[in-house]
C-alpha positions as CSV (number, residue, x, y, z in Angstrom):
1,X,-10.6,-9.1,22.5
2,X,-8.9,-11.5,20.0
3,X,-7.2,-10.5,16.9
4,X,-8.5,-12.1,13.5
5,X,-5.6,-14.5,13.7
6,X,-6.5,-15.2,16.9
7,X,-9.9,-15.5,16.2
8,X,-9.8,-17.6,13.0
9,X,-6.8,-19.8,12.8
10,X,-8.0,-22.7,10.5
11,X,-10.3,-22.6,7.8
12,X,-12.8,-24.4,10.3
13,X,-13.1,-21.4,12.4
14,X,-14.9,-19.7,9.6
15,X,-18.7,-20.0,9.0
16,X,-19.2,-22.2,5.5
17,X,-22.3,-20.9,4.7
18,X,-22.1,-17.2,4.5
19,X,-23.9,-13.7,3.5
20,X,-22.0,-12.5,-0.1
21,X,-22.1,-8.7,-1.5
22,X,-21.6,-8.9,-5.3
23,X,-20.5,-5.7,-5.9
24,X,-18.1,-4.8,-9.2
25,X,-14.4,-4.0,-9.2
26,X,-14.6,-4.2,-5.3
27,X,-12.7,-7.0,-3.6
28,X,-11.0,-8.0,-0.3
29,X,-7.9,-9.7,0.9
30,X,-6.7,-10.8,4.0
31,X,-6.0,-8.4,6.5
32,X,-6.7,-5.5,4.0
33,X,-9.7,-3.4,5.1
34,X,-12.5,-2.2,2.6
35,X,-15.4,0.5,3.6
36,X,-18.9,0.1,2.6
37,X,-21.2,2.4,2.2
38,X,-24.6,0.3,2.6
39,X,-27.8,2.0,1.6
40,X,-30.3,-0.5,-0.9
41,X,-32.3,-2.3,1.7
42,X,-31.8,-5.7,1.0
43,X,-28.1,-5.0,1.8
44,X,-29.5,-2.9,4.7
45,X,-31.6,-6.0,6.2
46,X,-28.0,-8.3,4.9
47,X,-26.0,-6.0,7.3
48,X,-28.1,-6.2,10.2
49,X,-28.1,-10.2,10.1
50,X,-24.8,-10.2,9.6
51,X,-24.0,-8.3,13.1
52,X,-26.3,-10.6,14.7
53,X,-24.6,-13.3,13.8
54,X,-21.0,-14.4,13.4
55,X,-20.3,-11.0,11.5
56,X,-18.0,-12.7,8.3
57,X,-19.8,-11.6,5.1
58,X,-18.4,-12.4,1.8
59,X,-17.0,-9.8,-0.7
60,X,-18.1,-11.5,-4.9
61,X,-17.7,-10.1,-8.1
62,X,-20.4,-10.9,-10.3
63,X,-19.7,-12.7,-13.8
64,X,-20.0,-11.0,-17.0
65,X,-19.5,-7.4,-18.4
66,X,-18.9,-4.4,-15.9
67,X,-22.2,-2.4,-15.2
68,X,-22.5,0.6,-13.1
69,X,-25.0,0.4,-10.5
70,X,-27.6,-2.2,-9.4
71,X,-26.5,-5.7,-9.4
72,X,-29.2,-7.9,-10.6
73,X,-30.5,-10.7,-7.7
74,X,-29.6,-13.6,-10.2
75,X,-26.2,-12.2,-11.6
76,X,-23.6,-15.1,-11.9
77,X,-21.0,-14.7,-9.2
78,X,-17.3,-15.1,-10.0
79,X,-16.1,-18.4,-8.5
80,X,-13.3,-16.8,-6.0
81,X,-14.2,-14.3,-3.4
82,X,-12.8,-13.7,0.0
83,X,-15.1,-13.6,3.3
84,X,-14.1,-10.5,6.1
85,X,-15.1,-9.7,9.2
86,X,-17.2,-6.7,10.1
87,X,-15.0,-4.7,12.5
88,X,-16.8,-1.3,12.1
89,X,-20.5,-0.3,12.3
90,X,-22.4,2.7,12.3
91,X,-25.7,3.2,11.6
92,X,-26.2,6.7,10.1
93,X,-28.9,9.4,10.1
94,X,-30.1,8.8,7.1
95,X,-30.5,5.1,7.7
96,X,-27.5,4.1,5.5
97,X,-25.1,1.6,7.2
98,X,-21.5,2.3,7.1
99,X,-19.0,-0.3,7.6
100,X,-15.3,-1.6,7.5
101,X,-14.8,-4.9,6.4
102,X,-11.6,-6.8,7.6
103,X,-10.4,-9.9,5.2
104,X,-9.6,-12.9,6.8
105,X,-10.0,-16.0,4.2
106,X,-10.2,-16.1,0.4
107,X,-12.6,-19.0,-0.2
108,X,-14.2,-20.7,-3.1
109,X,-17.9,-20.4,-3.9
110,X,-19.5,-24.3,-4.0
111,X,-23.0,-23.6,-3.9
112,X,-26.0,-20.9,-3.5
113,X,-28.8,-21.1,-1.1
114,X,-32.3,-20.0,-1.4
115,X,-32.3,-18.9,2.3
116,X,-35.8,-16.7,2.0
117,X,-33.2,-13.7,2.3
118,X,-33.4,-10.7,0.0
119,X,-30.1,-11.0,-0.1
120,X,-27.6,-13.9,-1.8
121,X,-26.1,-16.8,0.5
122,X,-23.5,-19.1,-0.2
123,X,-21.6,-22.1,0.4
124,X,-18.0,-21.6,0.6
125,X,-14.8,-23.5,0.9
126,X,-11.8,-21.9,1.8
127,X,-9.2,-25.0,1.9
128,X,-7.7,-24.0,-1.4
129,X,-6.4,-20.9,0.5
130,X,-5.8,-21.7,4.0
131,X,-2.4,-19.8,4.4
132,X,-4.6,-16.7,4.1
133,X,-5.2,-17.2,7.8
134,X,-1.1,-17.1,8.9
135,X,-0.5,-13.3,8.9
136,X,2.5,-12.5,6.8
137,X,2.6,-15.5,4.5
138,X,4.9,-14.8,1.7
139,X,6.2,-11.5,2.4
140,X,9.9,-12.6,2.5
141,X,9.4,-13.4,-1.2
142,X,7.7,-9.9,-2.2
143,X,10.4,-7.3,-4.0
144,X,9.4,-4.5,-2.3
145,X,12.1,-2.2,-3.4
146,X,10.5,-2.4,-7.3
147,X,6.8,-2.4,-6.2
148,X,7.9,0.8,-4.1
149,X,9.6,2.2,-7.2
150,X,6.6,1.2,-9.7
151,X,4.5,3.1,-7.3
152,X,6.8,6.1,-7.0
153,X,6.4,6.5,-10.9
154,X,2.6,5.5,-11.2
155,X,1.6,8.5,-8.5
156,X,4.4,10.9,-10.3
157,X,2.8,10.7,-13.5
158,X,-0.7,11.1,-12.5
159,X,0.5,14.1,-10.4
160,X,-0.4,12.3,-7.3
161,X,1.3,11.9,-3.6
162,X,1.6,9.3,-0.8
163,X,2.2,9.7,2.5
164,X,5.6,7.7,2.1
165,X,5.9,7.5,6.0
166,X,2.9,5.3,6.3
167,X,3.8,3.2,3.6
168,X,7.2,2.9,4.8
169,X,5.7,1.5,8.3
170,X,3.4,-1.0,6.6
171,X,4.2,-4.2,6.5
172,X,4.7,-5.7,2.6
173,X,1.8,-7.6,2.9
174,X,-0.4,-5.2,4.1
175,X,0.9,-2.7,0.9
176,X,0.2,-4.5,-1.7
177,X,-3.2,-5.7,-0.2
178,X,-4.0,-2.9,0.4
179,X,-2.5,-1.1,-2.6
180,X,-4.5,-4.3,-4.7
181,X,-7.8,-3.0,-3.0
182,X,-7.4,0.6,-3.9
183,X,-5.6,0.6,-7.3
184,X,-8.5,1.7,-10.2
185,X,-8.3,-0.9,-12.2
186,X,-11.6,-2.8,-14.1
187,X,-13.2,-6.3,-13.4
188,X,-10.9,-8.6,-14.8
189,X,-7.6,-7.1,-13.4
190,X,-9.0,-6.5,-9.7
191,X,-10.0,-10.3,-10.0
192,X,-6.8,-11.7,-11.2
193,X,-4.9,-9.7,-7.8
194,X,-7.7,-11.5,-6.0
195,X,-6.8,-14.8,-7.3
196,X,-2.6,-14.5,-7.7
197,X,-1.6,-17.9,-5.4
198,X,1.3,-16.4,-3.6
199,X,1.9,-12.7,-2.4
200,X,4.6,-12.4,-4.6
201,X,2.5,-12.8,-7.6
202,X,0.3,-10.4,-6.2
203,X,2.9,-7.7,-6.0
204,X,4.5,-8.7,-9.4
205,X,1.1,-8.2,-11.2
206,X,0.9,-4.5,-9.4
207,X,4.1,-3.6,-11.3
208,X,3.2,-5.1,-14.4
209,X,0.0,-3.0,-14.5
210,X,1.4,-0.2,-13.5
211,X,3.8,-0.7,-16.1
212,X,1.7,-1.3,-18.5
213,X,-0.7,1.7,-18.2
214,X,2.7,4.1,-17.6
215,X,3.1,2.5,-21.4
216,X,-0.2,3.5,-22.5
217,X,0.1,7.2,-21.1
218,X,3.7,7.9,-22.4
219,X,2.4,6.5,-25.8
220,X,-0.7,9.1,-26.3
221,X,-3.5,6.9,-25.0
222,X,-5.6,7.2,-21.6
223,X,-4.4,4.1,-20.0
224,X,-7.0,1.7,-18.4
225,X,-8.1,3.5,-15.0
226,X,-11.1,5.1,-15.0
């Protein structure tokens, strides 16, 4: 069985026209995995094409003001998303789908089809970020001794823990993908980690928010997470 490297190793290798999941303050980066819990039916009948077929859906926020809930069918899309490869499935009792989305590509949205689908389809391009596909890319450049210690004092504040043996195993671009996909943070900063050009940046905007909302706490307020 090929590894997503393998598998996709140019932006070629990846479908252009694809399934896309708008879903708010939910994105997806490369090699970072992201669990969906599928239950409204048009993402229901979404799912099961996408299994038939070359299993790469796209991960979109939609434009606009954050809403809770039900994404309306002709909700503007943000114009950077990034496309993953289903590489869990299980259909459950209940008839829900649950599912683990891999990242491979971020791409850029060029178009929307009206495929006859309940569901949205794009045209994507993902030449703007073809080093996406070499694993690793960047992570020479990432200071991982001051995103380890921004973390350290983000999870001490809110009274949380890590298990600091994982993290210690994980490679630096795997932590701050992953750490991007997970941290709490609204719309507009989980789309500007999605879009930071270089891992570097990525990890630099981490600490800077987690800076920022340490600021906000120590000064009285609530901070920004939710």
């Amino acid at each position: 069985m090929p590894t997503l490297s393998e598998r996709y190793r140019k932006p070629a290798d990846l479908p252009q026209r694809i399934p896309v999941f708008p879903l708010p303050r939910a994105i997806l980066l490369p090699r970072a995995t992201l669990p969906l819990n599928i239950f409204e039916p048009r993402y229901l009948e979404m799912i099961e094409d996408v299994m038939a077929g070359a299993r790469v859906l796209g991960m979109v926020q939609p434009e606009g003001p954050e809403q809770e809930g039900f994404v309306p069918q002709d909700a503007p899309l943000r114009r950077i998303g990034c496309a993953g490869r289903v590489t869990a499935y299980e259909e459950l009792e209940d008839g829900r789908f649950a599912v683990t989305l891999t990242g491979v590509s971020r791409f850029t949205v060029t178009g929307e089809e009206t495929a006859g689908k309940p569901y949205r389809v794009c045209t994507v391009d993902y030449g703007r970020f073809s080093s996406d596909l070499e694993a690793g890319a960047g992570e020479d450049d990432v200071d991982r001794e001051t995103l380890l210690k921004a973390l350290k004092a983000y999870l001490s504040a809110r009274n949380l823990k890590a298990d600091w043996s994982a993290v210690s195993r994980s490679s630096s671009e795997m932590l701050v993908n992953s750490l991007s996909l997970a941290s709490p943070y609204g719309m507009e900063e989980k789309q500007a980690l999605l879009e930071a050009e270089t891992l570097k940046a990525r990890a630099e905007m981490l600490v800077a928010l987690s800076e920022m909302e340490l600021a906000a706490v120590g000064a009285g307020g609530s901070g920004t997470l939710q």
